[in-house]
Backbone as a chain_set.jsonl record, in Angstrom:
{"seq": "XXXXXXXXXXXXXXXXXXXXXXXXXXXXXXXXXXXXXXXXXXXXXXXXXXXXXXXXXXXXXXXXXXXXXXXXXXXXXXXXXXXXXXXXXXXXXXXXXXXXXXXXXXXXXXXXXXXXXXXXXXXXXXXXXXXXXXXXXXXXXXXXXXXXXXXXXXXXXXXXXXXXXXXXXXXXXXXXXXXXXXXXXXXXXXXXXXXXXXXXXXX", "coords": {"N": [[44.629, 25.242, -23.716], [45.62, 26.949, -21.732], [43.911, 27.872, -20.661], [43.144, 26.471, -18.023], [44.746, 27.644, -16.199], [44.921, 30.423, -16.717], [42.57, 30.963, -15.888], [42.994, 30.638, -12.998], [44.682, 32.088, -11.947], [43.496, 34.887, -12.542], [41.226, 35.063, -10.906], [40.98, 35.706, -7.951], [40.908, 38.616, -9.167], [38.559, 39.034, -10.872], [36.458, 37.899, -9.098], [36.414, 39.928, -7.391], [35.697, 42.423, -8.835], [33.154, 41.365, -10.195], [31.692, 41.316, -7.333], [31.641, 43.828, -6.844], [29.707, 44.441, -9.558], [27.597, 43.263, -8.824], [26.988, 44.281, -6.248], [26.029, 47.195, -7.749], [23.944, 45.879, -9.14], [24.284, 44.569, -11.485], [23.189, 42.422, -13.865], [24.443, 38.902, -14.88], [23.887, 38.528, -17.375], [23.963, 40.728, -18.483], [26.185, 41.567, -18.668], [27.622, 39.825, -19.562], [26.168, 40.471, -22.338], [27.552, 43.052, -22.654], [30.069, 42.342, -22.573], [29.838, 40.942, -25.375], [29.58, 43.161, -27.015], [31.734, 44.79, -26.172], [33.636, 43.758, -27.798], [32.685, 43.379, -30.557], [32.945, 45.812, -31.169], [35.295, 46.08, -31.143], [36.367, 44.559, -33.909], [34.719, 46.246, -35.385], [36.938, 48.45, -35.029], [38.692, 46.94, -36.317], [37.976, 46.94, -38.995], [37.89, 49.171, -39.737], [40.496, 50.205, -40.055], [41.946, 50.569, -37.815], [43.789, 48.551, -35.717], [45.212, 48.624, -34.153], [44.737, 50.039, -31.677], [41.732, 48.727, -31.3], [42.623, 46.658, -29.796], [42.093, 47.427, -27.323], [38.847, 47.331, -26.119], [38.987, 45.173, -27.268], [40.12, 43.107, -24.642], [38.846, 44.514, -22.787], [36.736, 42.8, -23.594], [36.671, 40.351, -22.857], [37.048, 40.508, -21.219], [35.165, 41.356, -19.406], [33.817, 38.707, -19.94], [34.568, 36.922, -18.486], [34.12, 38.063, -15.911], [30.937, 37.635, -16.099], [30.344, 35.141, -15.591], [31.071, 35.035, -12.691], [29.609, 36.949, -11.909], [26.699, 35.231, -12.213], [27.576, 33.235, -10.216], [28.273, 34.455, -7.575], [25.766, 35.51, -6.985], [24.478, 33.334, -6.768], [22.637, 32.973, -8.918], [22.828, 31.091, -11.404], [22.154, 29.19, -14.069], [20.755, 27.326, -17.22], [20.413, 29.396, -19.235], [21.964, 31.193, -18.956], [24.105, 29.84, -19.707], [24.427, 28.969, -21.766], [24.082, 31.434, -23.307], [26.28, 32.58, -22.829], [28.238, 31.109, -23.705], [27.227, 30.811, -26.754], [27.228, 33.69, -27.504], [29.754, 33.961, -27.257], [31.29, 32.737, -29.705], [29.697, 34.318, -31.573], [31.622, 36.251, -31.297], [34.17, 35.484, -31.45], [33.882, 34.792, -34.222], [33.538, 37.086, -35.213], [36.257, 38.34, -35.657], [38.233, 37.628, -37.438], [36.65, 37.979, -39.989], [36.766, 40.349, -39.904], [39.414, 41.218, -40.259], [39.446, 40.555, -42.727], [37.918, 42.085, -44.136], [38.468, 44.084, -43.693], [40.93, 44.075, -45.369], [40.782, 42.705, -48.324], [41.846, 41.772, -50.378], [45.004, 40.271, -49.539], [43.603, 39.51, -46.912], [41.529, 37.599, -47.132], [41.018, 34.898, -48.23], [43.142, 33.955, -45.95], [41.484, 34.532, -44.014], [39.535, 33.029, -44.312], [39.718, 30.302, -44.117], [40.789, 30.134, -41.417], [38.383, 30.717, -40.215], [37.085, 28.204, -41.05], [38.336, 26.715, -39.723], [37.85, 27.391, -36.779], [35.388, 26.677, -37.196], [35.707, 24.324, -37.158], [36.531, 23.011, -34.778], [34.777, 24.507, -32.65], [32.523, 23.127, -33.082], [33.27, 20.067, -32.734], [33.893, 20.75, -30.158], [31.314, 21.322, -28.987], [29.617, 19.313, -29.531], [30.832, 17.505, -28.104], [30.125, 18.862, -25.658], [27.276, 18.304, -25.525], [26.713, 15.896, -25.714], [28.316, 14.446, -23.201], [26.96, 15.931, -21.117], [24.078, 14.375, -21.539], [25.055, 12.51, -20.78], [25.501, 12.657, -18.222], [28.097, 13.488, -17.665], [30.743, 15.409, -15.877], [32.983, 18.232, -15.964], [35.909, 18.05, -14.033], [38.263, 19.909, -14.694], [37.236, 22.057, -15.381], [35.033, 23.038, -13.187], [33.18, 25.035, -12.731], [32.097, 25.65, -14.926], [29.717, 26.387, -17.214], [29.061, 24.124, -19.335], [30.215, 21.093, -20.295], [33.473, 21.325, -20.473], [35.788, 21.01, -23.145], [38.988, 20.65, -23.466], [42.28, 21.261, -25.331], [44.648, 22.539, -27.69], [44.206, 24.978, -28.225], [42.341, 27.003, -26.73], [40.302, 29.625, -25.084], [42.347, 31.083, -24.172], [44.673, 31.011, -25.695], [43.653, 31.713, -28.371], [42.491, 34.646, -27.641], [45.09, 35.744, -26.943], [46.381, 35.16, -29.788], [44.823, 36.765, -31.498], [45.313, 39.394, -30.419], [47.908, 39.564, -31.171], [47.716, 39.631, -34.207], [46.367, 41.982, -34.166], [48.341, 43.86, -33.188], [50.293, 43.548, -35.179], [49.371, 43.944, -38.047], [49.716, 43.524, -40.868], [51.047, 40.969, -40.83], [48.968, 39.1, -40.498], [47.92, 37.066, -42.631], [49.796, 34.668, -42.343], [50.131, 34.288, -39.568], [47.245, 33.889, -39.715], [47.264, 30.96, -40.879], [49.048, 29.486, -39.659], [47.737, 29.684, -36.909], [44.832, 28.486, -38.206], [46.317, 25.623, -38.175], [46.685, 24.88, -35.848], [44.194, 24.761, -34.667], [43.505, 22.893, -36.192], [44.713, 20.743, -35.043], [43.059, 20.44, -32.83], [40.708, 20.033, -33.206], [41.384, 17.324, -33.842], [42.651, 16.375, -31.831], [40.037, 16.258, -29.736], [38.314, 15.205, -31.196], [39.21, 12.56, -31.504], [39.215, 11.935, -28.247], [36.327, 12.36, -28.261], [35.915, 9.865, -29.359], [36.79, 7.589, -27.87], [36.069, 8.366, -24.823], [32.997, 8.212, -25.476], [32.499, 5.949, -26.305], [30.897, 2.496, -25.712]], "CA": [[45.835, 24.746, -23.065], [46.505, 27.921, -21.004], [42.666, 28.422, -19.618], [42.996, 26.211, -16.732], [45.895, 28.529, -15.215], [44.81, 31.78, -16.92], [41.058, 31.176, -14.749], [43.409, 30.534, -11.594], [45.568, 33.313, -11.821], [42.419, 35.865, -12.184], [40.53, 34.502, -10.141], [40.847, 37.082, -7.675], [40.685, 39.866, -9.634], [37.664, 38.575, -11.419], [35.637, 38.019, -7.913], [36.198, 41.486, -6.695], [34.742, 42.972, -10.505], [32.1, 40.81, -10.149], [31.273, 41.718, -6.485], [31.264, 44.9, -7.656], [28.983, 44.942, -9.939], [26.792, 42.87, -7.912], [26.521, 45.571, -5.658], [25.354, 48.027, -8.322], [22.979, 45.594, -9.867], [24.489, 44.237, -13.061], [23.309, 41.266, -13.915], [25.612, 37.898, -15.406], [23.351, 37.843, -18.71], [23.976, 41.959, -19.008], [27.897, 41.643, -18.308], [27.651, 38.54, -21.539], [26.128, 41.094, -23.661], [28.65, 43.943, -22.709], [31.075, 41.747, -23.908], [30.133, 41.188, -26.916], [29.2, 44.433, -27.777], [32.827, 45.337, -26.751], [33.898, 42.498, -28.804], [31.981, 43.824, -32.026], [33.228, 47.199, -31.339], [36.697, 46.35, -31.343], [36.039, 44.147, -35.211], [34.499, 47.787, -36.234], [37.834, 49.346, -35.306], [40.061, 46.762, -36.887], [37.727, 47.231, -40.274], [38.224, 50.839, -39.672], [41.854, 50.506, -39.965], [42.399, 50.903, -36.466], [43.615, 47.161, -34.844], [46.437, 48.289, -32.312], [42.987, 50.548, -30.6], [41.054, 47.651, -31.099], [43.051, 45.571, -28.629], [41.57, 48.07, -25.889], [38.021, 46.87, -26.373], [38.655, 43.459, -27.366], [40.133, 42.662, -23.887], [37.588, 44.897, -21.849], [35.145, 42.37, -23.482], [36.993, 39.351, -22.992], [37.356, 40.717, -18.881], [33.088, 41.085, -19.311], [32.87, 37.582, -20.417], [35.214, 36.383, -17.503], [33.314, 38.678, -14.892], [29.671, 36.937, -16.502], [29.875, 33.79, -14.702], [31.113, 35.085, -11.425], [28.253, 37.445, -11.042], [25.932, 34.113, -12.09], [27.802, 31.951, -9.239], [28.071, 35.446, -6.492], [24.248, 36.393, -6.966], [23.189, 32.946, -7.073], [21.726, 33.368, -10.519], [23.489, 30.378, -12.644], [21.304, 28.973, -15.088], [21.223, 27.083, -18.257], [20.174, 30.568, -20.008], [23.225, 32.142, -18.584], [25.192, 29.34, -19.648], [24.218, 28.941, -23.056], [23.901, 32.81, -23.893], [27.763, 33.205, -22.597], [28.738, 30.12, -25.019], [27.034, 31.565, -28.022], [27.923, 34.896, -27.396], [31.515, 34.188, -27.216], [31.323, 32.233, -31.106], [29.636, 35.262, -32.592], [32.643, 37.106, -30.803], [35.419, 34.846, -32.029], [33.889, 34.501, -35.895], [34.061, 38.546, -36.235], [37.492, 39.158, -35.902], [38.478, 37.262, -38.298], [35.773, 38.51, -40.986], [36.638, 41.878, -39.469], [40.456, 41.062, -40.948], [39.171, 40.169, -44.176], [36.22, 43.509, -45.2], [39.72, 45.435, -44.104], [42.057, 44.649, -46.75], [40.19, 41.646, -48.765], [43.38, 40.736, -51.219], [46.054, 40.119, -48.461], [43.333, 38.148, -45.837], [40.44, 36.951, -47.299], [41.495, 33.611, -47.851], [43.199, 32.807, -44.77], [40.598, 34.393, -42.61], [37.89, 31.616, -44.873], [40.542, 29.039, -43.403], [40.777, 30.489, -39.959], [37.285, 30.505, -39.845], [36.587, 27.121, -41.436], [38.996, 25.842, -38.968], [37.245, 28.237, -35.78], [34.085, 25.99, -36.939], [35.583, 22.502, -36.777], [37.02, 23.133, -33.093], [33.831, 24.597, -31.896], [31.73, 21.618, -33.541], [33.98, 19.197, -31.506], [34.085, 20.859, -28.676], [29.834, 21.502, -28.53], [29.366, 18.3, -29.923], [30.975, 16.617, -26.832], [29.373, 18.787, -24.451], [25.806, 18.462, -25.196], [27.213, 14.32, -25.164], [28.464, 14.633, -22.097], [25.476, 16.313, -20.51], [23.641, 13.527, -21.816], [25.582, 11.045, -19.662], [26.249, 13.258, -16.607], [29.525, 13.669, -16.898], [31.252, 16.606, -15.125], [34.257, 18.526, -15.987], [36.816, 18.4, -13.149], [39.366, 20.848, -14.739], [36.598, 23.332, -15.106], [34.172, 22.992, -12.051], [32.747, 26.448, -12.778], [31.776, 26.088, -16.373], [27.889, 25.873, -17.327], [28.699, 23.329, -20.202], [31.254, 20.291, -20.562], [34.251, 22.238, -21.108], [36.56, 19.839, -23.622], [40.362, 21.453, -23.766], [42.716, 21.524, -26.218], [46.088, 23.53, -27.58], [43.499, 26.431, -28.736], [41.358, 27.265, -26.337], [39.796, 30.807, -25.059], [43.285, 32.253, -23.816], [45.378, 31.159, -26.824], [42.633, 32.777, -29.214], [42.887, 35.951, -27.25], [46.481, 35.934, -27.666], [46.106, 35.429, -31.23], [44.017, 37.959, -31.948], [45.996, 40.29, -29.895], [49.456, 39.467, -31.774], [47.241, 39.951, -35.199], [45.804, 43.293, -33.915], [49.753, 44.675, -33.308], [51.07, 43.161, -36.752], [48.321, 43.889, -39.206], [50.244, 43.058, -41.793], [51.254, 39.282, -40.502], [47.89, 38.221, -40.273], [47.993, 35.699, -43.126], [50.684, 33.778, -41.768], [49.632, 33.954, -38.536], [46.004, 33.01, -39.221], [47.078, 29.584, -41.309], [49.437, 28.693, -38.634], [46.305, 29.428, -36.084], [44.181, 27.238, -38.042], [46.589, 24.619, -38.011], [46.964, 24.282, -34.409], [43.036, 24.403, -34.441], [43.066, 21.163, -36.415], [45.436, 19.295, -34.696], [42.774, 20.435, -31.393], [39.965, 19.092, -33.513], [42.05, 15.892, -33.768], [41.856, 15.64, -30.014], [38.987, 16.616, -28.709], [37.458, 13.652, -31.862], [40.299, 11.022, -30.43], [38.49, 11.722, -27.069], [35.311, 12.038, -28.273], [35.849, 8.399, -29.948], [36.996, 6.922, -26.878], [35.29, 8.517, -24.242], [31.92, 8.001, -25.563], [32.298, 4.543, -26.54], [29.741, 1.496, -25.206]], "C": [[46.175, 25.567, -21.821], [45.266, 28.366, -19.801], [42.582, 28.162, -18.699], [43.815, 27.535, -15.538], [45.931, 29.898, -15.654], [43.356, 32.004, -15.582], [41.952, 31.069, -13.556], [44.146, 32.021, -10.89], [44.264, 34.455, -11.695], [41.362, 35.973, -11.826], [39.786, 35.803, -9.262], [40.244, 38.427, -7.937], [38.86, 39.877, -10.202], [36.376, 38.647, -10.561], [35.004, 39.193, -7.702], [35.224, 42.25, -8.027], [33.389, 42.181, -10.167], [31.304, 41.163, -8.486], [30.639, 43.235, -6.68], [30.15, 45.501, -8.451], [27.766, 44.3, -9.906], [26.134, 43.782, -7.146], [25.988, 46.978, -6.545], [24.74, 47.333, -9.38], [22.61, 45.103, -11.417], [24.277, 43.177, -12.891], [24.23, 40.094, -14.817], [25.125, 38.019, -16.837], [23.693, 39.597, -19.489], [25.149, 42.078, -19.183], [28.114, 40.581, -19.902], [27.534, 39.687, -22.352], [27.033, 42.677, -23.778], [29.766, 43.593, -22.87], [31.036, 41.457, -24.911], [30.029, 42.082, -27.334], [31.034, 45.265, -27.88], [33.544, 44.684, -27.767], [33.769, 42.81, -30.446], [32.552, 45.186, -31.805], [34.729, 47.229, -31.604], [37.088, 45.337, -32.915], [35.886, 45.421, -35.813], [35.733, 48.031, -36.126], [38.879, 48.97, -36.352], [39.704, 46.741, -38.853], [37.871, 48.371, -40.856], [39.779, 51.343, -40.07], [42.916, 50.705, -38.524], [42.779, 49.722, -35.413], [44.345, 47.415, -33.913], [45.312, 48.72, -31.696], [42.122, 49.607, -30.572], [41.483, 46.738, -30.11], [42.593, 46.235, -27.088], [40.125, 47.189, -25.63], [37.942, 45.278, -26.117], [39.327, 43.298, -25.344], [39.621, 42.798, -22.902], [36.893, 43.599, -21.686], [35.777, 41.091, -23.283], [36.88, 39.47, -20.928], [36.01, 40.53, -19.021], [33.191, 39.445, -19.136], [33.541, 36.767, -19.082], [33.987, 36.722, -15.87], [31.444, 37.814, -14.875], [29.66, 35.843, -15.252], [30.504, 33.931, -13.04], [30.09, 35.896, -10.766], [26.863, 36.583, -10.835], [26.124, 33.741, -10.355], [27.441, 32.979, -7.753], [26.706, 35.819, -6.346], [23.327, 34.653, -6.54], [22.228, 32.403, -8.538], [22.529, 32.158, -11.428], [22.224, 29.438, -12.99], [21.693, 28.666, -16.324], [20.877, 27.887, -19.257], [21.227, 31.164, -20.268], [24.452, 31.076, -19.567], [25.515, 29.097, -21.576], [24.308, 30.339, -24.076], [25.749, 33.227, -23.713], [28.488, 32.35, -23.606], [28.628, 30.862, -26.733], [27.746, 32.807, -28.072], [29.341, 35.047, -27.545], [31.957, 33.506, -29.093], [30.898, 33.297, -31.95], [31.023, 36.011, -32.368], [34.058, 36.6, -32.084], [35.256, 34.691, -33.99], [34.12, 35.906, -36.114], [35.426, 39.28, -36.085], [37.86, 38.855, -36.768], [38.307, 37.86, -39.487], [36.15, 40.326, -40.842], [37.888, 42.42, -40.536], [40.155, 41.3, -42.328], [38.488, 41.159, -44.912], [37.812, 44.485, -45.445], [40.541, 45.377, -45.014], [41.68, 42.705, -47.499], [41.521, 40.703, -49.445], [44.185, 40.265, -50.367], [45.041, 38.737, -47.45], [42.078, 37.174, -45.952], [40.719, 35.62, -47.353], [42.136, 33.161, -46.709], [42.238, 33.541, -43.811], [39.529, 33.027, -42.854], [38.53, 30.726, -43.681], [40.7, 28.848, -42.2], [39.241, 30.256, -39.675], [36.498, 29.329, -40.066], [37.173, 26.45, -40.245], [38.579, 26.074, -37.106], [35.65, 27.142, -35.887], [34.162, 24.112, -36.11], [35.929, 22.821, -35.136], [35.586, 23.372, -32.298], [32.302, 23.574, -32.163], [32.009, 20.279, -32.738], [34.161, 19.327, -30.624], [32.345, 20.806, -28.191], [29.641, 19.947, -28.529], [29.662, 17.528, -28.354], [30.525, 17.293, -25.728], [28.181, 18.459, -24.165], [25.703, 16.491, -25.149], [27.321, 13.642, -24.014], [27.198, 14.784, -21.241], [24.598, 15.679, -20.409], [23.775, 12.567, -20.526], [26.019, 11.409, -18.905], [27.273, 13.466, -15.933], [29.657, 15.268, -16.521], [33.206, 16.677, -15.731], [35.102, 18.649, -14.922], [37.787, 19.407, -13.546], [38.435, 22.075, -14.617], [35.086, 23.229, -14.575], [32.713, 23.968, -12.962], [31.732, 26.41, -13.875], [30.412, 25.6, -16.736], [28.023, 24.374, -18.364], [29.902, 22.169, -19.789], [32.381, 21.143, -20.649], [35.616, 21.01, -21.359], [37.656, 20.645, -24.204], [40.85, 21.051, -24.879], [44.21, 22.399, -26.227], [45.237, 24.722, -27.562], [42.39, 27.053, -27.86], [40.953, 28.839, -25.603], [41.444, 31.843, -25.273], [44.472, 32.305, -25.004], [44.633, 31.585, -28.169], [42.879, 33.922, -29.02], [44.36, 36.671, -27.435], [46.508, 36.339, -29.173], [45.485, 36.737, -31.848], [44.925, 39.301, -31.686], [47.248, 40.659, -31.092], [48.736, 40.057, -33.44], [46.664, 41.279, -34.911], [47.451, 44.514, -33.864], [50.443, 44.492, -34.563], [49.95, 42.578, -38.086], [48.447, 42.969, -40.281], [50.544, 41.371, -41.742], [49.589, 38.302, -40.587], [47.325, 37.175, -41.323], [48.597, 34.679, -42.694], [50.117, 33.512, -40.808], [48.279, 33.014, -38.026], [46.005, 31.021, -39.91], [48.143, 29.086, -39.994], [48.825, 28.715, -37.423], [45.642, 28.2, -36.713], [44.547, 26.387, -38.504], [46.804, 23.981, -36.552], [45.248, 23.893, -33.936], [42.859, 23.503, -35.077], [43.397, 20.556, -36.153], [44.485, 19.603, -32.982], [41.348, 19.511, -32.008], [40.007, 17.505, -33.72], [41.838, 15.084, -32.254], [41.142, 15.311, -29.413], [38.153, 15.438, -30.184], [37.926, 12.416, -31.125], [39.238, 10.717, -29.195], [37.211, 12.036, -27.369], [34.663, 10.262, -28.308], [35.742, 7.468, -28.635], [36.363, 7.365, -25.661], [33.894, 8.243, -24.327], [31.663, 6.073, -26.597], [31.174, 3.563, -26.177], [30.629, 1.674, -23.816]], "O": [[46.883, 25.083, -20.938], [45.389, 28.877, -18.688], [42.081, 28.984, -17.933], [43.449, 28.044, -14.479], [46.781, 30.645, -15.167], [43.232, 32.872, -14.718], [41.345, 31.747, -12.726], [44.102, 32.645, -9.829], [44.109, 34.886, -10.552], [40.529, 36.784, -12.231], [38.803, 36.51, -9.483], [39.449, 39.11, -7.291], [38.087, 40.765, -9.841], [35.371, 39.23, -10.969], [33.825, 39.544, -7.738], [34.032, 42.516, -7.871], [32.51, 42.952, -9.783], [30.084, 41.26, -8.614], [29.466, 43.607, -6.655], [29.674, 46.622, -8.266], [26.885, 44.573, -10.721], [24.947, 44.08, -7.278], [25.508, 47.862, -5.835], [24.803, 47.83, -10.504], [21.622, 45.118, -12.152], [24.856, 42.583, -11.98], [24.869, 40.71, -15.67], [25.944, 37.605, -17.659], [23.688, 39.762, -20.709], [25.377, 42.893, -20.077], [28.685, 40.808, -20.968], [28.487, 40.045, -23.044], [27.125, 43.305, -24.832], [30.601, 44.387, -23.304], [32.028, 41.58, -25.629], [30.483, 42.061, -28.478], [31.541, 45.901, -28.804], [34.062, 45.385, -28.636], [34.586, 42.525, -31.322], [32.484, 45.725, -32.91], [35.317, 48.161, -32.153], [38.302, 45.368, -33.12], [36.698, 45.81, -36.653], [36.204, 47.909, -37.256], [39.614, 49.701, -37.016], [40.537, 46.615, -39.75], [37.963, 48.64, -42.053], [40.151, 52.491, -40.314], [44.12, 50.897, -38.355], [42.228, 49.769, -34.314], [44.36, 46.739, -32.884], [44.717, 47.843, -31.071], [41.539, 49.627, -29.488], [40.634, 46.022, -29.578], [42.722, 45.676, -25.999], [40.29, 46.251, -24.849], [37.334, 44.521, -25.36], [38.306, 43.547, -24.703], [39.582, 41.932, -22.028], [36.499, 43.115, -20.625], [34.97, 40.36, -23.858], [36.716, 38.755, -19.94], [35.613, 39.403, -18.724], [32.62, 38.946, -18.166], [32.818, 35.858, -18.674], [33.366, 35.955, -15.135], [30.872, 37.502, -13.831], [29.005, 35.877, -14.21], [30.387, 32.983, -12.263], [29.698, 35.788, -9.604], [26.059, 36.788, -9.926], [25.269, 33.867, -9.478], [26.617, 32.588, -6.927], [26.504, 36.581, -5.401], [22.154, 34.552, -6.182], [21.368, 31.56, -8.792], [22.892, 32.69, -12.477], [21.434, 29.049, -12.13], [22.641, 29.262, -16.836], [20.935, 27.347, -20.362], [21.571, 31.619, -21.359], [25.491, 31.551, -20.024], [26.528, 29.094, -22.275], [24.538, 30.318, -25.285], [26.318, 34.059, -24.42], [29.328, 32.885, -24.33], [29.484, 31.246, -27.53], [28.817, 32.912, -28.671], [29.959, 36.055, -27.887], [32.991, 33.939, -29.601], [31.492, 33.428, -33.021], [31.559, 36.396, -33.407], [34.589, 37.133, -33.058], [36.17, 34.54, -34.802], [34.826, 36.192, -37.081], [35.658, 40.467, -36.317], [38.051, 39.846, -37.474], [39.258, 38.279, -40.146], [35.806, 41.241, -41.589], [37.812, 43.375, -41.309], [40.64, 42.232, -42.97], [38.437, 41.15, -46.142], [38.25, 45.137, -46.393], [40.974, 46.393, -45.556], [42.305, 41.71, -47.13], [41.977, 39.584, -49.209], [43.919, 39.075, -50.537], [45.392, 37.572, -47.262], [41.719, 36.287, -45.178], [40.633, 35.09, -46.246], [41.837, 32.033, -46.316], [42.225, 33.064, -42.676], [38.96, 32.305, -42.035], [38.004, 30.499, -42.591], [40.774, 27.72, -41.711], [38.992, 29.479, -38.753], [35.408, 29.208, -39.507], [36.48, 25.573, -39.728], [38.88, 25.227, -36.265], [34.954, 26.892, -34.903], [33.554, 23.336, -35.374], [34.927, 22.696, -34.432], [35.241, 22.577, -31.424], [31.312, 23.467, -31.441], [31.141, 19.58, -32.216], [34.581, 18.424, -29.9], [32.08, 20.287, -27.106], [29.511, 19.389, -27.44], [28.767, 17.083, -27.636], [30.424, 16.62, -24.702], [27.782, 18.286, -23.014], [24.758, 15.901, -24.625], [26.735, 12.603, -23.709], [26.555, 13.845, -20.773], [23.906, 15.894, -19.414], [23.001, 12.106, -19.687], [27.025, 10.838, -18.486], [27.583, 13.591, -14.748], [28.843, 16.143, -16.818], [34.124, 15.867, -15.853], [35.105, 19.86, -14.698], [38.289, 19.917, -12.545], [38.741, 23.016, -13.885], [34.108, 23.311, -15.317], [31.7, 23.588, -13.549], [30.668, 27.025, -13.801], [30.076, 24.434, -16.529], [27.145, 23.525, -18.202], [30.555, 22.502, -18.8], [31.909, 22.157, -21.164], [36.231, 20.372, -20.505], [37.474, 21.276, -25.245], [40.075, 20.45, -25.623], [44.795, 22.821, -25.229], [45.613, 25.584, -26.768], [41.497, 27.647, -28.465], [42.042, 29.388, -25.77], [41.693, 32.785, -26.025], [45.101, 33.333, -25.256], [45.409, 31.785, -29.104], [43.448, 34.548, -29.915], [44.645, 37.771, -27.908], [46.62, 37.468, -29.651], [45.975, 37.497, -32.683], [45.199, 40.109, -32.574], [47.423, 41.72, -31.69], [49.35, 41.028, -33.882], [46.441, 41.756, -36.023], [47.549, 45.63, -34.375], [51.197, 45.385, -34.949], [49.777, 41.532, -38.711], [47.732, 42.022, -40.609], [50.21, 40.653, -42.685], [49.374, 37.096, -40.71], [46.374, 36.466, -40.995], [47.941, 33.64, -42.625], [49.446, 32.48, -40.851], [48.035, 32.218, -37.119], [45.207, 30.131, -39.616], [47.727, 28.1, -39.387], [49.205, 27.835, -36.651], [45.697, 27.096, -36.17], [43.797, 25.837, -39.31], [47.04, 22.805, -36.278], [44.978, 23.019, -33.113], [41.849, 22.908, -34.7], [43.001, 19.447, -36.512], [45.011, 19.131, -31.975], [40.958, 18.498, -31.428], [39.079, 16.697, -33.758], [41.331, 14.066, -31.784], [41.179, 14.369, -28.62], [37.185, 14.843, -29.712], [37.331, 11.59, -30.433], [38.585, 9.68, -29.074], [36.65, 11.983, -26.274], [33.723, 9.67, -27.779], [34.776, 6.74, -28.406], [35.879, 6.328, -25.207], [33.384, 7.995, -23.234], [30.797, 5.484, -27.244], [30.141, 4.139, -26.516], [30.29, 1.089, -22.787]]}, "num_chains": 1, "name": "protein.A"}
């Protein structure tokens, strides 16, 4: 919901980082995997006991995964390697916080992380599903030019995740609540993004 005008707003900032490390030779597919790695490092902390320090990390790697496709587009270098490795990469990302919740205090979140994460599958099932559809039939995303795949919106999408996570990284303790009323807003996005699968891909 929030990605179109979170990518506009750091736009800017995003460029210059990516110019940056253009000029000292980082490539878009090395910047992907230094986000996830911060990504997985900030899951270790919050299994560790440690989730407010974990919010350092997690948004480093969430800036990596932003920075990825501008050193692709600034170098040149975009590719359906790049585009596919920053996709995946960001699903292993998004399934281990959750699971990360759940090793740390099993009684309290194990069940709603299952639910968060059952509900983290249907969204990204409906959202792949219609891009590799799409792709098929040559459509193009106009809201997101930029983006290697289809990119099919929603209430839940990258920047209201990140949020989430965030708000569950400061209030440990909330993170049942929080994650069933997460993955209820992720089924009313799987509702959508089927609606418009239905009808968009019609005869």
């Amino acid at each position: 919901m929030f990605d179109k005008l979170a990518l506009k707003l750091t736009k800017p900032a995003v460029d210059r980082m990516a110019d940056y490390a253009i000029c000292h030779k980082v490539t878009a597919d090395q910047m992907s995997f230094a986000g996830l790695g911060l990504g997985l490092f900030a899951s270790l902390l919050i299994v560790a006991g440690a989730p407010q320090v974990a919010i350092i990390p997690l948004l480093l790697g969430r800036v990596a995964d932003g920075v990825d496709g501008a050193i692709a587009r600034g170098s040149n270098d975009q590719s359906d390697r790049g585009a596919f490795l920053d996709i995946a990469l960001d699903f292993v990302f998004y399934a281990s916080v959750p699971l990360a919740f759940a090793i740390a205090y099993p009684p309290a979140n194990a069940l709603a992380a299952a639910v968060l994460l059952a509900a983290f599958v249907t969204t990204g099932t409906s959202f792949l599903a219609y891009a590799a559809l799409a792709a098929k039939r040559g459509e193009t995303s106009s809201d997101y030019p930029t983006k290697g795949i289809y990119y099919l919106g929603g209430i839940t999408e990258g920047a209201e995740t990140i949020l989430f996570f965030v708000l569950c990284c400061l209030w440990p303790t909330w993170f049942g609540a929080l994650a069933y009323v997460y993955a209820a807003l992720c089924a009313f996005t799987t509702f959508t993004r089927v609606k418009a699968g239905w009808e968009k891909l019609g005869p």
